[in-house]
C-alpha atoms as one frame of an Amber mdcrd trajectory, in Angstrom:
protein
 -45.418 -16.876  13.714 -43.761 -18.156  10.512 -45.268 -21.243   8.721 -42.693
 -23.308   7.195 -43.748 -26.135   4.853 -42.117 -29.446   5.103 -42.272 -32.151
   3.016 -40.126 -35.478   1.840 -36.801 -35.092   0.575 -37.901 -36.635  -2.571
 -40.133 -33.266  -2.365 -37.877 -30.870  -1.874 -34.925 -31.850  -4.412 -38.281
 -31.644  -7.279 -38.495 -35.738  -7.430 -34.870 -36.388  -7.483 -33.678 -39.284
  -4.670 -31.131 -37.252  -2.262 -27.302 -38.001  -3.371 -25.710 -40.152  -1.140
 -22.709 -41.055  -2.674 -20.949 -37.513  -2.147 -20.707 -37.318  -6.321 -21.980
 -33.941  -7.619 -25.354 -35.014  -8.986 -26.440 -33.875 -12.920 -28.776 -31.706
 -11.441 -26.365 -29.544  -9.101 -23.746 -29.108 -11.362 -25.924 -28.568 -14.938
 -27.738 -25.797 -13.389 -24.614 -23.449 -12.550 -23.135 -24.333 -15.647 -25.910
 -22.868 -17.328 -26.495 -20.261 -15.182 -23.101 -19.022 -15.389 -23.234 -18.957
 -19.673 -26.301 -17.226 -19.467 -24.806 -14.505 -17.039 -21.736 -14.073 -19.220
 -23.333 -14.141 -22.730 -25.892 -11.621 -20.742 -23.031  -9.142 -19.583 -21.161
  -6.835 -22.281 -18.120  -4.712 -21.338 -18.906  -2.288 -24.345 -19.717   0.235
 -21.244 -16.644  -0.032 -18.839 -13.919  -0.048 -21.994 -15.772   3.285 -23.042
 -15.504   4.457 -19.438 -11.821   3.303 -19.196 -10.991   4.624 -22.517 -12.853
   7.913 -22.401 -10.777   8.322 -19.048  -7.335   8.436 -20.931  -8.648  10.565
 -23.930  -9.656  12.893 -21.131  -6.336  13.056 -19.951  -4.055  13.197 -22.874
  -6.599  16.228 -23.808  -5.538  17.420 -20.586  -1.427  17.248 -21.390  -2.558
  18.497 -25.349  -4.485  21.653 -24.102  -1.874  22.351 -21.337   0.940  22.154
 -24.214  -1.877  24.442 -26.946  -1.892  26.924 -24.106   1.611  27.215 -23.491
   3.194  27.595 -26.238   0.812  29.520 -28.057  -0.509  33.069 -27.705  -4.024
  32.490 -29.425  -4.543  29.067 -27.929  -3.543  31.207 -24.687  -5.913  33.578
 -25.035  -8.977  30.976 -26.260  -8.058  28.526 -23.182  -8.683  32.128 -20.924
 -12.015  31.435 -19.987 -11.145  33.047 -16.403  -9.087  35.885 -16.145  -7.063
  35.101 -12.810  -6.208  31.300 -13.563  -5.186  32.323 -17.417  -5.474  29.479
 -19.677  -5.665  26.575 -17.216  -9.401  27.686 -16.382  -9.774  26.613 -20.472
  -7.635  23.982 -20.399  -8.754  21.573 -17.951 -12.763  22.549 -19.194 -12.250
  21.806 -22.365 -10.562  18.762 -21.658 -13.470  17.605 -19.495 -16.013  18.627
 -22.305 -13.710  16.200 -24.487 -13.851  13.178 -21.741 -17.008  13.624 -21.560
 -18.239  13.985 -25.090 -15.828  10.809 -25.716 -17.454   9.264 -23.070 -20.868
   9.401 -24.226 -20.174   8.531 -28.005 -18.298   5.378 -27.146 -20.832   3.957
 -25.116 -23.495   4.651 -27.591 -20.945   2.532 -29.755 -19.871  -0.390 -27.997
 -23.146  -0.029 -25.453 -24.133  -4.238 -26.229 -20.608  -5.150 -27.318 -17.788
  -6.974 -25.781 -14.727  -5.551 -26.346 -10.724  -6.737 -26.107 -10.832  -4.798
 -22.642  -6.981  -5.956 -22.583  -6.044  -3.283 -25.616  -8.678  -0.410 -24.586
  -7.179  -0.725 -20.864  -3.375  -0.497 -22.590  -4.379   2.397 -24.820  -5.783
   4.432 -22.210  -2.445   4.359 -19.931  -0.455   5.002 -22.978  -2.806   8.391
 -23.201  -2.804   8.970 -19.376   1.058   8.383 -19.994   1.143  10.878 -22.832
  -1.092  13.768 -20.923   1.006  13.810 -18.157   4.133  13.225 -19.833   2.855
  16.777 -22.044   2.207  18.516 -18.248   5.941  17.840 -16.950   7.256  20.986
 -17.753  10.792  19.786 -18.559   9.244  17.876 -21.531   6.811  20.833 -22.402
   9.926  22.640 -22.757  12.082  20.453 -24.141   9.109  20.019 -27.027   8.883
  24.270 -27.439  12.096  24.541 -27.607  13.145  26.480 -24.133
């Protein structure tokens, strides 16, 4: 059996008469107010831009490596990490090493900051952009001259 404790109105609201008038007392609406600067001073986005950009260095690695591997006989044979893929096998590992090594070394940077999450969201689709702009083949070619 639960015990519930009951008291006086004046109780419950800590002293304060009940409002009756049906305007937002100074109690109700200072506490959110505060509440809600202390949650967003709290809260950096240092982690989620390095997330977000790490995700389009990743890529444009991706389209860079891809390109490398092509249209080069050394960068060919170094991407061949597995014989029956070829350089792809290379390719898309190194470019996850890179993401993830970018990853890790811009949130050790911006880990407490806040960031313009505006511009490092824009940057990384203009590198997702370029990597798979550098994987259409038509452009590969058109930049190896094919």
């Amino acid at each position: 059996m639960s015990t519930s404790r009951t008291g006086t109105s004046a109780e419950r609201t800590g002293g304060m008469p009940p409002n009756l008038g049906g305007a937002p007392s100074e109690r109700t609406t200072a506490a959110p107010r505060a509440q809600a600067s202390d949650a967003t001073e709290a809260i950096s986005n240092g982690p989620a831009a390095a997330a977000i950009l790490a995700a389009g260095i990743g890529c444009f690695a991706v389209g860079l490596f891809a390109l490398a591997g092509d249209a080069f006989r050394s960068f060919a044979h170094f991407f061949t990490f597995y014989k029956p893929t070829g350089p792809l096998s290379g390719v898309t590992t190194s470019a996850i090493i890179v993401w993830l090594l970018s990853w890790f070394v811009l949130s050790r940077h911006w880990g407490t900051r806040s960031v313009a999450l505006g511009r490092v969201t824009a940057a990384a689709f203009v590198l997702l952009a370029l990597g798979v702009l550098l994987t259409f083949p038509p452009f590969m070619d058109l930049l190896q001259g094919k």
